[in-house]
C-alpha positions in Angstrom: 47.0 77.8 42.9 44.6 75.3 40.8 45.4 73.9 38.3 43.3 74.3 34.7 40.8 71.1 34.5 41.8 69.0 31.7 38.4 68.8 29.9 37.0 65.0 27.8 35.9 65.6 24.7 31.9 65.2 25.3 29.8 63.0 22.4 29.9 63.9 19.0 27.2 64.9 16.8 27.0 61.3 14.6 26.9 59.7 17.6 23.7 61.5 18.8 22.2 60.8 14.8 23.2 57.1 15.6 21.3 57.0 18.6 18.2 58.8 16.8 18.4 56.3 13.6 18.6 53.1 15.9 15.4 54.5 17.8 13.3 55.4 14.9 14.8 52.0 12.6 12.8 50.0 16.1 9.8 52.1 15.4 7.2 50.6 12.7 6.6 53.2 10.0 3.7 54.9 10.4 4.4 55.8 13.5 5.9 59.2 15.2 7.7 59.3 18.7 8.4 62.4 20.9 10.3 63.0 23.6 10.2 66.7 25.8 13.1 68.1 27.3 13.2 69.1 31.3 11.5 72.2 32.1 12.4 74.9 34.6 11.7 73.6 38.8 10.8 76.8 40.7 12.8 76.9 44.1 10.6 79.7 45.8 9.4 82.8 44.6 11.0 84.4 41.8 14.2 81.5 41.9 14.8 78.4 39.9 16.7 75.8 40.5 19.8 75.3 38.1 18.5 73.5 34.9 19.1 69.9 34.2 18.2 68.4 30.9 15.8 65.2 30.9 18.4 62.6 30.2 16.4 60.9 27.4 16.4 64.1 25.7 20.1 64.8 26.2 20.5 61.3 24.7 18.8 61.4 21.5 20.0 65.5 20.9 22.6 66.9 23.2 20.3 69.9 23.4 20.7 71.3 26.7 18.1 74.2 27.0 14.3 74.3 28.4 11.1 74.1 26.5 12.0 72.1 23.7 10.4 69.0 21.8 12.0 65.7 19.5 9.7 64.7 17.0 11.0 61.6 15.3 9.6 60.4 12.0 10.0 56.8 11.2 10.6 55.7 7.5 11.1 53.2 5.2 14.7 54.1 4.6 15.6 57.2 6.8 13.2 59.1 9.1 13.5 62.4 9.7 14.1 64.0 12.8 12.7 67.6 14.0 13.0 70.2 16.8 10.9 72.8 18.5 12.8 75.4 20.5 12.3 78.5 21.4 13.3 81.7 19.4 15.9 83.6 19.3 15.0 86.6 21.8 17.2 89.7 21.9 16.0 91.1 25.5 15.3 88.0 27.2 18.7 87.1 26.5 20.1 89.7 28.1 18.5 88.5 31.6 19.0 84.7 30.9 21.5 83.9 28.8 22.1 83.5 24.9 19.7 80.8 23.1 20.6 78.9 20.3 17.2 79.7 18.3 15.9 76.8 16.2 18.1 77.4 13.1 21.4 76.8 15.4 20.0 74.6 16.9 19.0 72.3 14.1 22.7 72.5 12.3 23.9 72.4 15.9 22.7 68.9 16.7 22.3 67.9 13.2 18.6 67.5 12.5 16.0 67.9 9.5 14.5 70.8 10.6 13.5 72.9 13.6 10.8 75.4 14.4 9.9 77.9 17.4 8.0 76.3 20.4 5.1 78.7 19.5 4.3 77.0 16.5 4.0 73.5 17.8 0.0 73.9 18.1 0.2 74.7 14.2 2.5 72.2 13.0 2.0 69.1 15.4 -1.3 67.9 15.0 -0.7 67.9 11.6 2.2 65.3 12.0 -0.4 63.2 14.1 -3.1 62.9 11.5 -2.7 59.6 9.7 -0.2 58.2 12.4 -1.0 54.6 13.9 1.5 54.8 16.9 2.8 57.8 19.1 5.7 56.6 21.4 5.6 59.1 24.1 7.4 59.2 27.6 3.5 59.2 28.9 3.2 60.3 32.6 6.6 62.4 33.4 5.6 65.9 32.4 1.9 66.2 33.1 1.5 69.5 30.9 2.5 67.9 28.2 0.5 64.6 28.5 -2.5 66.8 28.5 -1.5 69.0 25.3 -0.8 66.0 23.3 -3.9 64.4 24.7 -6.2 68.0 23.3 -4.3 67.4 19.8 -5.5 63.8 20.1 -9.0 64.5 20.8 -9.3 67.5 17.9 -7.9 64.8 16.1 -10.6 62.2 16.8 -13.4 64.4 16.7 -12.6 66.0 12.6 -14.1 64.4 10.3 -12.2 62.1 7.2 -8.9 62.1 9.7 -9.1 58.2 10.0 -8.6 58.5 13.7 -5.8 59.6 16.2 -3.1 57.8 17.1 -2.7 55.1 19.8 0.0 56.1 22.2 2.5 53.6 23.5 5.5 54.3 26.2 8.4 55.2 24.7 10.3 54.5 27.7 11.3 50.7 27.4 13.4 51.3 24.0 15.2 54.0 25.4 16.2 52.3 28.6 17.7 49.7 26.5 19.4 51.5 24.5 21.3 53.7 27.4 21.9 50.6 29.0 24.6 49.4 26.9 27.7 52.4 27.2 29.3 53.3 23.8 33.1 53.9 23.9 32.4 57.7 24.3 29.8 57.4 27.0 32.3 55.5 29.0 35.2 57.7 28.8 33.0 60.1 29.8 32.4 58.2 33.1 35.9 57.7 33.5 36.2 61.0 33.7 33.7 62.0 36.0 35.0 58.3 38.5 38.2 60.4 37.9 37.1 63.8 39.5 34.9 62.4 42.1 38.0 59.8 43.2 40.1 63.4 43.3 37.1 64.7 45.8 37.7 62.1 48.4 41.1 62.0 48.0 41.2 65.4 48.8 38.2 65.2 51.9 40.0 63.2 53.4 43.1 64.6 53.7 40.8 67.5 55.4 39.0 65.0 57.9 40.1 66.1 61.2 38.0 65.5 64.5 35.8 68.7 65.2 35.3 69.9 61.8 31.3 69.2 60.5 30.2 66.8 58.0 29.6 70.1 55.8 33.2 71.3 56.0 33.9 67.5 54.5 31.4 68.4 52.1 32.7 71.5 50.9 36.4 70.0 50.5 34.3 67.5 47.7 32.1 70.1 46.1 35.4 72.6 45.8 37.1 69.5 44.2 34.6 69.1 41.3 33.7 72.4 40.6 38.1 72.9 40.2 38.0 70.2 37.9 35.7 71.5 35.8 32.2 69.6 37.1 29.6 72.0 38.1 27.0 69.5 38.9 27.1 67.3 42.0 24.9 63.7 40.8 23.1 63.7 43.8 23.0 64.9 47.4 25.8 64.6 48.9 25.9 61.7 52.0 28.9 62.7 54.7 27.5 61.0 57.7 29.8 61.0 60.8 29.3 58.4 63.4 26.1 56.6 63.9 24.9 58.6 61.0 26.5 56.6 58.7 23.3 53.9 59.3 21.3 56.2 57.3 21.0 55.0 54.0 20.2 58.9 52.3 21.4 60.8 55.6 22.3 64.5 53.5 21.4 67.0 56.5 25.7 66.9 56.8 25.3 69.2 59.8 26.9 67.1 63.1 30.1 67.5 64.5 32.9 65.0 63.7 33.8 63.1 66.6 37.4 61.7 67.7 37.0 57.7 67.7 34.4 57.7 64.9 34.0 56.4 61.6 33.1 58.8 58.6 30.9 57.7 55.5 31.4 59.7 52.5 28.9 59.2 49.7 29.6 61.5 46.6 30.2 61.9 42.8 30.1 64.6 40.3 28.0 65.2 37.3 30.8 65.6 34.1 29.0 66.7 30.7 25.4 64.7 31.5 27.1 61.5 32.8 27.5 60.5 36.8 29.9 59.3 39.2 29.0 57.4 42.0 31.7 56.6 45.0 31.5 56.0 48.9 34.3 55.7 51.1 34.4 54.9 54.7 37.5 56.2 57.1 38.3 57.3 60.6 37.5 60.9 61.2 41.1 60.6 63.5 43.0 58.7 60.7 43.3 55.8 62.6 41.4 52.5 62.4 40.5 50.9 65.6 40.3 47.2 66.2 36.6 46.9 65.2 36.0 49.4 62.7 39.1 47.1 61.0 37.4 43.9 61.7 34.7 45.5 60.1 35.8 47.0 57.5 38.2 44.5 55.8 34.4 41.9 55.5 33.0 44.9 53.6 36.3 45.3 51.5 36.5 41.4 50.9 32.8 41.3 49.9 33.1 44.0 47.6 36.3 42.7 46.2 34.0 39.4 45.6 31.4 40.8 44.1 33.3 42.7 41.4 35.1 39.5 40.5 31.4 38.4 39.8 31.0 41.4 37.2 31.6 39.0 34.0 29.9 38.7 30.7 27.2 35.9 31.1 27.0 36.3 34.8 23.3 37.8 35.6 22.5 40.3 37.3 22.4 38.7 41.3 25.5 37.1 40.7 27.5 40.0 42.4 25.0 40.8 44.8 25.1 36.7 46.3 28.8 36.9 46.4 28.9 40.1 48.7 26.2 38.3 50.7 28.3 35.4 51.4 31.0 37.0 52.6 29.1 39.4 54.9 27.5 36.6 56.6 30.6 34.1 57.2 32.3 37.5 58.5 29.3 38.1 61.0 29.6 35.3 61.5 32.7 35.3 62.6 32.9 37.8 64.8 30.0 36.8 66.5 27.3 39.7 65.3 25.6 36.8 63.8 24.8 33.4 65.5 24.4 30.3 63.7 24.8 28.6 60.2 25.9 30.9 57.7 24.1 29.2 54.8 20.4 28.9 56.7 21.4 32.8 57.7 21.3 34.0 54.1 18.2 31.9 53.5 16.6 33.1 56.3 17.7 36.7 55.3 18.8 37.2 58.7 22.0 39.2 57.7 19.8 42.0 56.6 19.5 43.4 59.6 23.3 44.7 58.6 23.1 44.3 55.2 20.1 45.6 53.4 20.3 46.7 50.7 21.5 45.2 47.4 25.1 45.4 46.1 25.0 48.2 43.0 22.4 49.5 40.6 23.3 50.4 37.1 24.7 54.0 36.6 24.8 56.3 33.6 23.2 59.9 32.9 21.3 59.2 36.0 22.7 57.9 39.5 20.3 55.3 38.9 20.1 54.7 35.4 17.7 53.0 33.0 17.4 49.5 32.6 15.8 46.2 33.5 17.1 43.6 36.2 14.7 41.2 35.2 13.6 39.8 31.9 11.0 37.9 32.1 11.2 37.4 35.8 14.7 35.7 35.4 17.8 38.4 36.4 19.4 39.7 33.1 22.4 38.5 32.0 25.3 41.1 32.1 26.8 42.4 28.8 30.1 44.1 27.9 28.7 47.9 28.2 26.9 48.1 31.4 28.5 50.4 33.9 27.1 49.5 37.9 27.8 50.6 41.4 29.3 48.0 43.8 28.3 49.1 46.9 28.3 46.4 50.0 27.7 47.7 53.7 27.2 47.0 57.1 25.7 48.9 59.5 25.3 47.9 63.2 22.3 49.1 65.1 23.4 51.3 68.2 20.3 50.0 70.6 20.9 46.6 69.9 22.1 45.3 73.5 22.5 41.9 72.1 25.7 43.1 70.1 29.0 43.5 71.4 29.3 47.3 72.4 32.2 47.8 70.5 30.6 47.1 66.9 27.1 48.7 68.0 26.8 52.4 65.8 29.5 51.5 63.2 28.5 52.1 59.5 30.7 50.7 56.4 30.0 51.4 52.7 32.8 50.7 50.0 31.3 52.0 46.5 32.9 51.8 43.1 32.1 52.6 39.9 32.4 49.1 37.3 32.0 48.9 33.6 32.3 45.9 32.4 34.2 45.1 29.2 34.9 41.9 27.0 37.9 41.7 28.9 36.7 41.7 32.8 35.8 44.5 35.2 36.6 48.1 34.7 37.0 49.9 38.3 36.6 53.3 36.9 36.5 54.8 40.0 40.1 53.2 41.4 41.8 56.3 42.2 39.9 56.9 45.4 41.8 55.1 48.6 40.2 51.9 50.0 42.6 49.6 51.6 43.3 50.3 55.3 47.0 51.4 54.7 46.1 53.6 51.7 43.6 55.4 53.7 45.4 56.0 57.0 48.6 56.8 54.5 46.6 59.2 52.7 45.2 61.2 55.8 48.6 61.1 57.6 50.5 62.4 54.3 48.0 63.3 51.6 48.2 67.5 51.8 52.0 66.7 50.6 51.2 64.0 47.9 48.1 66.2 46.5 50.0 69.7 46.0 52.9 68.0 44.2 
């Protein structure tokens, strides 16, 4: 029998007004931003996808329905902050679903004022006139880019109107501002590390050979939805075998074989924040001599690199730690031939090792913010929340490998936020260390039904 998901309390309603009044007190008066929720993404025909909110919007409202529009009004003191929604609509909720209408929906998420989505062609340009600066997420919804652009133009061509607006990207102030995590954006995190750690727990308890990379899959999206997560962050990634060296392999349709490795890339969605977790284990339960040898470099590189994940560090300092001890471990097992410094100059271990250690996570899998600032790598602050993520895959083909390495894929992924007081490993639950993972195979139906 499942249990009942214990549920996190999701963000309150000042801290969305905090997040609006810190936008709008970086905006000069005079000018107006806006920013557009998602809209609904046909699958085929007469189907849509399930709706998910534009993160931005989500941010600054909590507002989680289609066809809607922020308006923020800078001021001297406070701005004011309005909503366009759509109307309350007696038969169309019977198909759809209830609607909050805008008068909900403006006590709901605490704002000045909110009006139907019909009337924005009445009340919009008006809020233009006079403005210096619109701040708009320019280029991601190309409807809307060419309405505001018609409101612009009527704007231009009136007489006495002094002239539209010039439009500036919003997008830099918001990616700075969901960079850094508040305490309530991070507990949400935890929570969703927390469920997606239960997933693989749980997949690979199932792991047997012959099952398909889909059965594996279904064990992880059974575990979130249980837990109260309806949302997967991404595709899932269960690649068996030599699948594994496919860096976004999701078809999840082979065979599990006895004697292979399994890679398991997965994490859930919890109340518009992501988990992000990969763990790598014998479809048999048993490590053999090289996937060991193997995977203990990637577990000691990843290991490294969080140890790197320290206020004042920048940004490559975890990345050049997991480099390091990649290449010695080539190195020493012979997969790489020569001096290990000149190797990572050369780049010559990315033939294993190609991608970078983590990106930053958050509302998306890979969330907002700069690595560079002003072409130096940004210096990390108490707040970010990253992936650390090091790999190695060995080609198959490659004759100039010892056979028994050639086809093996390793990637050990963990969620980190990083506080004043070191590295967070949100994501801890899920088994890594060679013991816990053949324990947890061998015994792991008993210890998760207790």
């Amino acid at each position: 029998m499942s249990k009942t998901p214990k549920t996190t309390a999701g963000i309150s309603r000042s801290e969305y007004a905090r997040r609006r009044n810190r936008l709008m007190a970086e905006l000069p008066a005079g000018s107006l931003a806006i920013v557009s929720s998602a809209g609904e993404q046909l699958r085929s025909r007469d189907t849509f996808f399930p709706f998910r909110q534009d993160s931005d919007f989500l941010y600054l409202t909590g507002f989680d329905e289609p066809e809607a529009l922020l308006v923020l009004v800078p001021g001297r003191t406070q701005g004011e902050t309005l909503l366009f929604c759509r109307e309350r609509d007696t038969e169309k909720e019977k198909w759809d679903g209830p609607r909050l209408g805008p008068e909900r929906a403006m006590q709901q998420c605490g704002l000045n004022d909110a009006f139907p989505i019909g009337d924005l062609d009445d009340i919009l340009p008006g809020l233009l006139e006079g403005r210096e600066l619109l701040y708009f997420p320019m280029g991601r919804y190309a409807h809307l880019d060419k309405r505001i652009r018609n409101y612009l133009e009527r704007i231009t061509a009136a007489p006495n109107t002094g002239g539209a607006p010039e439009m500036v990207d919003l997008d830099y102030q918001l990616r700075e501002m969901r960079l850094i995590k508040s305490a309530q954006e991070i507990r949400l995190m935890e929570q969703a590390a927390k469920i997606s750690a239960e997933a693989h727990s749980r997949a690979m308890t199932r792991c047997q050979p012959g099952l398909y990379e889909y059965q594996l899959e279904a064990a992880l999206l059974h575990t979130f939805v249980d837990s109260g997560a309806r949302e997967t962050a991404y595709p899932t990634i269960v690649g068996g075998g030599s699948n594994a060296l496919v860096m976004h392999y999701c078809s999840n349709n082979a065979q599990l074989r006895d004697g292979d490795l399994v890679l398991v890339d997965a994490g859930c969605e919890y109340r518009g924040y992501v988990a992000d977790i990969t763990r790598t284990y014998p479809v048999n339960g048993s490590f053999s001599g090289p996937q060991c040898a193997l995977y203990e470099i990637v577990l000691a590189a990843q290991q490294a690199a969080i140890e790197q994940v320290s206020v004042g560090n920048h940004w490559d300092h975890p990345h050049a730690a997991s480099v390091e001890i990649i290449t010695q471990g080539l190195v020493d097992l012979g997969l790489l031939r020569g001096d290990t410094q000149g190797l990572i100059e050369s780049g010559a271990y990315r033939q294993f090792y190609m991608h970078r250690v983590g990106h930053w996570l958050g509302m998306d899998v890979h969330d907002v913010g700069d690595y560079r600032i002003h072409g130096a790598w940004r210096q990390l602050e108490a707040g970010m929340v990253m992936t650390v993520e090091p790999g190695i895959y060995v080609p198959e083909d490659d004759e100039s490998i010892p056979a028994e390495f050639r086809g093996i894929g390793i990637r050990i992924e963990d969620d980190v936020a990083l506080t004043n007081r070191g590295p967070q490993i949100l994501s801890a639950a899920a088994p890594k260390a060679i013991e816990d993972i053949e324990y947890t195979m061998l015994h792991g139906r008993d210890l998760l039904t207790r």
